[in-house]
N, C-alpha and C positions, 0 to 999 in steps of 0.2 A: 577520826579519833582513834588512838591505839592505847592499852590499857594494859600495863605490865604491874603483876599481883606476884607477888615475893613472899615464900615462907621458910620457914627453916632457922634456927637459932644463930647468932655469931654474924650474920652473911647482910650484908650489901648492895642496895644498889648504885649505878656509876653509869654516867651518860658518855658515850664515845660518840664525838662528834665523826669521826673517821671512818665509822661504819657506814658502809654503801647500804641506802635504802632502794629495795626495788620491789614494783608492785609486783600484789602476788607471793612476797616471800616474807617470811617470818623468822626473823636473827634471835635465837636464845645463845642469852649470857650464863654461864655459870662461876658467881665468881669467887675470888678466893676469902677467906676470912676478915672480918671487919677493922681487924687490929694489923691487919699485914700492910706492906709496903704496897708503893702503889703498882699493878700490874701490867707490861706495856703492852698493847695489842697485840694481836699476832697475825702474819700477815694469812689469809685467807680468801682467796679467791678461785669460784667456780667455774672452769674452764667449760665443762659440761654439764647437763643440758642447762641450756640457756635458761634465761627467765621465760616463763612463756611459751614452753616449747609442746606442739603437737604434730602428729605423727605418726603413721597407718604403720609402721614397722612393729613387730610385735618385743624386740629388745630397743634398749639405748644403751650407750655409754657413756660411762660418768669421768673424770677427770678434774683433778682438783693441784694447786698451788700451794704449798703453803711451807715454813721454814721445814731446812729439812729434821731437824732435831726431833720434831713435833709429830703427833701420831694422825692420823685418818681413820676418820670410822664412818663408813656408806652403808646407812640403814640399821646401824649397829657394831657391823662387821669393821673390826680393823685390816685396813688394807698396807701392801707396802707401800713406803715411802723414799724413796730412789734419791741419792744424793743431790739430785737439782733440786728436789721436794717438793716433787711430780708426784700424784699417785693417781691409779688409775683403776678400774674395776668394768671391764669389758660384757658385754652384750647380758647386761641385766636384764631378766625377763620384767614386762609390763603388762597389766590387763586391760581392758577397754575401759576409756571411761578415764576418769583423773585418776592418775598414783602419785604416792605419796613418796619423797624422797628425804631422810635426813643424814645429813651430813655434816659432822662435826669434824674439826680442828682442836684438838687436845696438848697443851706443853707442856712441857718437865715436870713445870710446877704443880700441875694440877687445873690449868685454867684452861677451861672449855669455850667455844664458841659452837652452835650447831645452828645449823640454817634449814628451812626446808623448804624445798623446790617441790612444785607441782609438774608434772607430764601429763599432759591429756594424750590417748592411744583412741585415734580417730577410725574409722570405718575404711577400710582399703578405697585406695581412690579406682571408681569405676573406669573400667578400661575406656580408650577416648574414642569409641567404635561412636559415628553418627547414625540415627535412627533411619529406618529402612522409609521412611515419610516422613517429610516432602521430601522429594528429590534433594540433595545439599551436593555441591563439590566443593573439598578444603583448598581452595585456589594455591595456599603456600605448598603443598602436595607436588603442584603439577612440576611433571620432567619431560623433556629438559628445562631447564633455569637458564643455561649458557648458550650464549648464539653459538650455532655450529657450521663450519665449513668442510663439506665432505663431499668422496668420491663415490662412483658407480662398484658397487660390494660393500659397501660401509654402510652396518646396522645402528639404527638411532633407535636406543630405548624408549620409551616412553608406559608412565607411571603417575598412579592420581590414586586418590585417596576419595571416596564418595560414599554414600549411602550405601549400602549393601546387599546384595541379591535381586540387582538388576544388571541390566545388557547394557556396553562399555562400545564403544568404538572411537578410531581418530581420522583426521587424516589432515594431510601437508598442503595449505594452499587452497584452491577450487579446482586443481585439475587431475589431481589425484581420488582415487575409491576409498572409499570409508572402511578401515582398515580394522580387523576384531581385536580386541583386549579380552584377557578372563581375571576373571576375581582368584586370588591366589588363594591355597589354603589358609585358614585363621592358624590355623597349626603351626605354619612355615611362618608368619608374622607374628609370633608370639601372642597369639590369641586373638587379636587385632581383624575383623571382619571390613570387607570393604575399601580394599586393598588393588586396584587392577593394575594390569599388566599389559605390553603391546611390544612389536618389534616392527622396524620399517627399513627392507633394504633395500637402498638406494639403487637405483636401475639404468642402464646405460642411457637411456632418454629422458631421465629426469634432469629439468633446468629447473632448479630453485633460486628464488633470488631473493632474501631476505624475506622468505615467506612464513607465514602464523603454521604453528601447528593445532589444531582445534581438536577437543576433545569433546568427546559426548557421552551423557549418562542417559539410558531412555529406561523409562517404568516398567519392569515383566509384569507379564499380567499373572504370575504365580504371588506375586506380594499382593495382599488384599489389607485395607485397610479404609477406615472412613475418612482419614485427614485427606484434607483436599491438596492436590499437589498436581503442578505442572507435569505434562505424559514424556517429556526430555528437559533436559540442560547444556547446555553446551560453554567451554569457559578453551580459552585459550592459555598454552604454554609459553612462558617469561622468553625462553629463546629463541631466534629467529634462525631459517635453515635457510644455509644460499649452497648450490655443489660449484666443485672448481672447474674447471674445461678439464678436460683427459690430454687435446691436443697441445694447451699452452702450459709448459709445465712453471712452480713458484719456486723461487729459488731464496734464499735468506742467505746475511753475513752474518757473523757472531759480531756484534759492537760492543760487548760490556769485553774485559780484561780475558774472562773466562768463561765458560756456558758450562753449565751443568745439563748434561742428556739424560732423563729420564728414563726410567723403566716402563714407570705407569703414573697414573694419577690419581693412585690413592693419598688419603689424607689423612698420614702420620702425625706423630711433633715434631720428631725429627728431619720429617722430609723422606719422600720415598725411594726407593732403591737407585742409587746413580750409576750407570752401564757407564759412561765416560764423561769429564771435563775437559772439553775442546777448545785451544785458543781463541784469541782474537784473529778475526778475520778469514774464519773456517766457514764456509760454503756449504749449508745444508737446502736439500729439497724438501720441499715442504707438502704436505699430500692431505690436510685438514685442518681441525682447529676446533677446541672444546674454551669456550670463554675465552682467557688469553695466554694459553696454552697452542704452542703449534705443535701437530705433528709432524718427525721427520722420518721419510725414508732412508735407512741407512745402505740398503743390500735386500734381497728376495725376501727374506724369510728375518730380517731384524728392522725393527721399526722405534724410534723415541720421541721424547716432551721434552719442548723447549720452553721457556718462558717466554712471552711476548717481549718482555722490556729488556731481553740480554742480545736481539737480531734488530734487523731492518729487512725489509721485503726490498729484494730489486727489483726493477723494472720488467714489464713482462716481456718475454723471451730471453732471458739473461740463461742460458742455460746451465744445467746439472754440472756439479763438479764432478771430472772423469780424468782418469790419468791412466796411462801405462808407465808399469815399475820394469825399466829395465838394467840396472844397476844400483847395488848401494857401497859402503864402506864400513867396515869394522876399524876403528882405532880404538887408541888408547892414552891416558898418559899417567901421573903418580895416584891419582886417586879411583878415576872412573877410567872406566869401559863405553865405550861408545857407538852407537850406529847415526851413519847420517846415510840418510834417504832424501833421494832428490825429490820435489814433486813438480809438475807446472802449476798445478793449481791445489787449495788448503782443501784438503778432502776432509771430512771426519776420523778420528782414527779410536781406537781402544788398548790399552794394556792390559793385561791381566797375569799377575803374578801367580807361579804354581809352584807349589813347596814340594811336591815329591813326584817327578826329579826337579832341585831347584832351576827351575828358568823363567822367560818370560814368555810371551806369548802376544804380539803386536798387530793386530789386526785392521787393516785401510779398507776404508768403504769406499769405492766408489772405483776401485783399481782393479786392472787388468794384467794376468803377470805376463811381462814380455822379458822376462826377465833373463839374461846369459852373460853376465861379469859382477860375478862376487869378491870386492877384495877385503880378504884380514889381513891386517897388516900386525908385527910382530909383538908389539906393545898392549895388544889388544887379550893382555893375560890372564884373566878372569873371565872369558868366553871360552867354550868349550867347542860350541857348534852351533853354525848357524843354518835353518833348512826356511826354506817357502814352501808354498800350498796354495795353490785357488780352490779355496772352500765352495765358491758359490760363484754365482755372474755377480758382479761387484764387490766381492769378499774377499781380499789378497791377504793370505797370513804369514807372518813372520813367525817363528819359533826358534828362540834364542836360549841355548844352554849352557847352563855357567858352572863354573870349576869349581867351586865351594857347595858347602852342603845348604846354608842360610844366606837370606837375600837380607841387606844392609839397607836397599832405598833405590831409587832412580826416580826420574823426572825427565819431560817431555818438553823442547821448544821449538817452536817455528818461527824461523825469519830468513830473508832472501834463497825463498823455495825451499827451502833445506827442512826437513823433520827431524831433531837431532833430540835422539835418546842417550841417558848417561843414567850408567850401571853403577852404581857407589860398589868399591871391593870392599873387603871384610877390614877393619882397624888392624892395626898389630895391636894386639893384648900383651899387658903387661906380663913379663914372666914370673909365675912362683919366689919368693913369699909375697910378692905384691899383690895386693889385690885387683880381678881382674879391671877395675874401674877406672884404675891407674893411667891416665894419660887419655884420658875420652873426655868427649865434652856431652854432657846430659842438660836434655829442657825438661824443667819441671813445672808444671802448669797450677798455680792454686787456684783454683775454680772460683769465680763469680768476682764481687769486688767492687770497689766504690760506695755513694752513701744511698744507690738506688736498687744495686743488683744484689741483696742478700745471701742470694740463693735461699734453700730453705729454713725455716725457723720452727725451732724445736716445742715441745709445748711449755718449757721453762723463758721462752725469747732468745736460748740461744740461736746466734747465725752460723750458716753453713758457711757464709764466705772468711768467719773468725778461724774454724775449727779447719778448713782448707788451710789457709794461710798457715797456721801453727805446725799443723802436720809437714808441710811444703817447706819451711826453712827446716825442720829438724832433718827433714832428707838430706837440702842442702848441706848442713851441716856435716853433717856423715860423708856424704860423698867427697867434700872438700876436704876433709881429715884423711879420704882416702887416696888422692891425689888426682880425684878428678875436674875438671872445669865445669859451673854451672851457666847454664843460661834461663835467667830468673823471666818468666813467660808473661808472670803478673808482681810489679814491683810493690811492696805496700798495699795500700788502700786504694789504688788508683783505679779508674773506672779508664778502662780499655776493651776495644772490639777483639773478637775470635779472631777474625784476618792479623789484625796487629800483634796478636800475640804469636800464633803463628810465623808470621813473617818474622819474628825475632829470632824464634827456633831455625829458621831455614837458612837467615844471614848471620846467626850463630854457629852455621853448620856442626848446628848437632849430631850426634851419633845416633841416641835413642833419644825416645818423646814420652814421659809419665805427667798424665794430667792425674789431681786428686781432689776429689770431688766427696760431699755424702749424698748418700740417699732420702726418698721421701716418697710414701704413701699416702691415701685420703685413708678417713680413719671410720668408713661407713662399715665394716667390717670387724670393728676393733683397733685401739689404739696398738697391741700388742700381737697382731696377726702378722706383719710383715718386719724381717729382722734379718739382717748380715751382712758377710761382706760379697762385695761383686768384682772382677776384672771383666772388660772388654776390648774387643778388637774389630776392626773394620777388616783388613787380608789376612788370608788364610795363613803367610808366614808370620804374622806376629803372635801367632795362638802362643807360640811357645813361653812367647815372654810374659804376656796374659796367663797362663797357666803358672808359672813360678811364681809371681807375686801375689798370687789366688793361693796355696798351699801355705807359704809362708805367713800371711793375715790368717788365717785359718788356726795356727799354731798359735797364737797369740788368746784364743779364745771366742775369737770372735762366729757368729753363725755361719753355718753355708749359706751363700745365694745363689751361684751359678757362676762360670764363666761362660759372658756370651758375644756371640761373633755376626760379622755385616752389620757393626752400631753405624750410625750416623753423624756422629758428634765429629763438627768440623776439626778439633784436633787432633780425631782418630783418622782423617780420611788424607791427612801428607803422607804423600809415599816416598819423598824424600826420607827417609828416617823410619823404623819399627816404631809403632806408636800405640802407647795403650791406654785406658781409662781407668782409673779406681775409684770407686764407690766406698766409702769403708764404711760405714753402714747406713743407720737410717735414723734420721733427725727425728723422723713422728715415732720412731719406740722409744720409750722413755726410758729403756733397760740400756739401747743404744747410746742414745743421747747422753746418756750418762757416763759412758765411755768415752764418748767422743767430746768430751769438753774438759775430761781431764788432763790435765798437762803431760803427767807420766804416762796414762796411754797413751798421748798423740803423741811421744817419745817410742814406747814400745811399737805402732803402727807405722811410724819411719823406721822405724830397724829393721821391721818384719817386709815392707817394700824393699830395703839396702839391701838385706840378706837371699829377698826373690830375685834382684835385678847380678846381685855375683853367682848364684845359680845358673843362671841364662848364659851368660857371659865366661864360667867355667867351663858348663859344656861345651860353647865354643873353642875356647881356648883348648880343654884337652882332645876336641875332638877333628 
């Protein structure tokens, strides 16, 4: 039963059926005079804290909905209220125990609504250390997880989580010694006791064949205690260890289109740093394997990660891909620059672009130089010079230097033996009064898209894939007035993959590649801790362009973020084409958000990219 007592002269009460009842909270009305019109609700909803909500944090943050016209008052205090009609009041101190939160909605007229939310401030949650008795080991703990195939020098971590300040050891199989672990500092584990450690390097006599790794926890006799508990434990590791022969070596195809080489096998969002993308039908040796991950030998001293599902293993003895480079060619013709290198067999290979002095830098694994007839032939006029180096036993390098100051793009294929790299020259830029954009074709990317991929959503429910879109045709817009050609990456609302959008950019033969994107933080920090704008780049030569369209947002008002470089986002990683990201701010600031949903800024923020991208493209031209 709930019981609403009314005093005061002239005043009314009035049932809203539209009011959200929720247990726990308590809606006061304050309403207008008995003779007025009738009053329409107003919209009010608590974004934070929830109904119900507790919590060892010693702040919260509040965050509220409501027209924008309309006032906010958290606790009392009026807050602002942001054109979406957002408002928000960041890391409110809380004390233990229930607090008490009110939080009204006030409009023009005078008509109040206040609600009040309870926060219970729970006792820190005790760290998850398990008691030094009974003996316990946290079996999801145990490492490794992944079956591993590995060679003689190859160290296998191993790591378990147990009761604490006792004696740890493993070992591989029954034929192996019971190998020591130590408990690592609680310091170093963030406080966390009971923590062990192990290392096991693999020995030229060890034959593993799918064998258990077993771990053991035995009782010290320095822990004293009355609970009765077993004097060991012993609990096995999820993955099984088999090593490869040393004599018979494994050899893999690439089968998917393209193979991504790995650096390592850390586990980013984006994906971990990629050394090279090697065709179809590229011949890697394979020297291990963590889950289904292979490792490849690339050369002495360089090693990568392949996915299991982009190879097929050959037959054993298929041997190592190995070549001797003993001639290539330099041509040319109206656009590219080109090298074609013979091979007999699809070796691995790397590119790597260097901005000062512009060249490239082409690197074959698995080659030997035998090399003594170089021809450039005359057409090849955007090559400056071309030199080799055997870096290493398997390491053959090319170092190709180009005659302009900025690298445009290239791209790698292989087909009947041939390794054929193609250099893009520089465009002719329009001359003066024209704008440099003049006669270029530009991919503009609006980020996300369709009625699944939102991207983020702001705390008003704007979408990021809305506020991309908007921004992205007003570029268009601009740039087509400028007389350049677009090619639209994401058409409408349409739910389309990265590859296909890409692949539009590529058989659009684009010039330059501007994806535009916003931003997004979690808001355990505060709704209003993280704010601005960002550019990004994957190679080193695209900083430039990344940096003018970073200065130019910048001048519009917006915060700093950074310009940052080696992103991962698949339409920063074509090197056909200078390719960069923008971020223009962040959907979870509400101060952002606000920006980024109005039309005339998302007009001012294509100007401010128009006006970074004829910056880039002037110095070009005048330089």
């Amino acid at each position: 039963p709930q019981t609403l007592k009314i005093t005061g002269e002239g005043l009314e009460a009035r049932v809203y059926p539209d009011i959200e009842v929720v247990a726990g909270e308590v809606t006061l009305l304050r309403s207008v005079p008995a003779a007025g019109a009738a009053t329409p609700l107003p919209m009010f909803r608590i974004i934070s804290p929830r109904p119900g909500t507790r919590t060892s944090r010693d702040r919260v943050n509040v965050a509220i909905h409501t027209d924008p016209d309309n006032k906010v008052f958290i606790n009392g205090e009026e807050t602002h209220v942001y054109k979406t009609g957002i408002s928000v009041l960041d890391n409110v101190p809380i004390e233990p125990g229930q607090n008490r939160f009110e939080l009204a909605v006030e409009t023009p007229a005078g008509f109040r609504i206040s609600r009040i939310r309870w926060v219970e401030r729970t006792p820190p949650e005790p760290l998850p250390i398990l008691p030094a008795l009974p003996l316990q080991i946290e079996e999801e703990s145990l490492q490794p997880r992944s079956d591993l195939l590995v060679q003689a020098g190859d160290q296998i971590p191993v790591r378990f989580k147990g009761s604490p300040g006792h004696d740890a050891d493993f070992r591989i199989g029954r034929r192996t010694r019971w190998q020591p672990m130590t408990e690592l500092p609680a310091e170093e584990q963030r406080g966390i006791r009971g923590i062990y450690s192990g290392v096991y390097v693999v020995q030229p006599g060890d034959a593993f064949e799918e064998e258990e790794l077993t771990i053991r926890l035995r009782r010290s006799r320095e822990v004293q205690g009355a609970t009765r508990s077993p004097s060991r434990l012993q609990a096995a590791a999820g993955g099984k260890i088999t090593t490869l022969s040393a004599c018979v070596p494994m050899v893999a195809e690439v089968t998917a289109d393209a193979a991504d080489l790995r650096v390592g096998l850390g586990e980013v969002r984006l994906g971990g740093p990629i050394l090279s993308t090697v065709p179809k039908g590229t011949r890697l040796e394979l020297t291990g394997k963590v889950g289904r991950n292979w490792r490849v030998r690339l050369s002495e001293t360089v090693e990568a990660w392949v996915s299991e599902w982009a190879v097929r293993v050959l037959p054993p003895g298929t041997p190592p891909a190995r070549d001797f480079l003993t001639s290539f060619t330099v041509s040319g013709d109206e656009k590219y620059d080109m090298l074609s290198i013979p091979y007999s067999q699809r070796v691995p290979f790397r590119i790597r672009p260097v901005p000062e002095p512009n060249r490239l830098e082409i690197d074959l694994y698995g080659v030997t130089a035998n090399t003594t007839w170089i021809t450039i032939q005359e057409k090849a006029e955007g090559i400056k010079r071309v030199d080799w180096e055997q870096v290493e036993k398997d390491l053959y390098r090319l170092t190709v230097d180009l005659n302009y100051p900025q690298l445009w793009g290239y791209d790698a294929t292989a087909e009947n033996n041939v390794l054929r790299v193609r250099i893009k020259r520089p465009p002719e830029l329009a001359a003066p009064p024209q704008s440099p954009v003049a006669g270029l074709t530009i991919a503009v990317e609006a980020g996300h898209g369709g009625p699944r991929n939102l991207g983020a959503v702001g705390l008003s429910g704007s979408r990021e894939k809305d506020v991309n879109y908007g921004t992205a045709t007003r570029l268009v817009a601009l740039l087509e007035a400028a007389g350049a050609e677009v090619v639209m990456m994401r058409r409408g609302d349409e739910t389309i993959s990265l590859g296909d959008r890409i692949k539009r950019a590529v058989e659009g033969e684009a010039d330059i590649l501007i994806s535009i994107h916003a931003n997004a933080a979690g808001s355990s920090g505060g709704y209003l801790r993280v704010s601005g704008v960002s550019t990004y780049y994957k190679y080193t030569p695209w900083r430039p362009l990344a940096d003018r369209l970073y200065q130019r947002l910048l001048e519009i008002g917006l915060n700093p973020w950074n310009v940052i470089g080696s992103f991962n986002y698949r339409p920063c990683l074509v090197t056909e084409m200078p390719a960069v990201l923008v971020e223009l701010a962040f959907m979870s600031h509400p101060g952002d958000e606000e920006l980024l949903v109005d039309p005339d800024f998302q007009q001012k923020m294509a100007e401010a990219i128009f006006r970074g991208l004829e910056d880039y493209l002037e110095e070009q031209r005048s330089g």
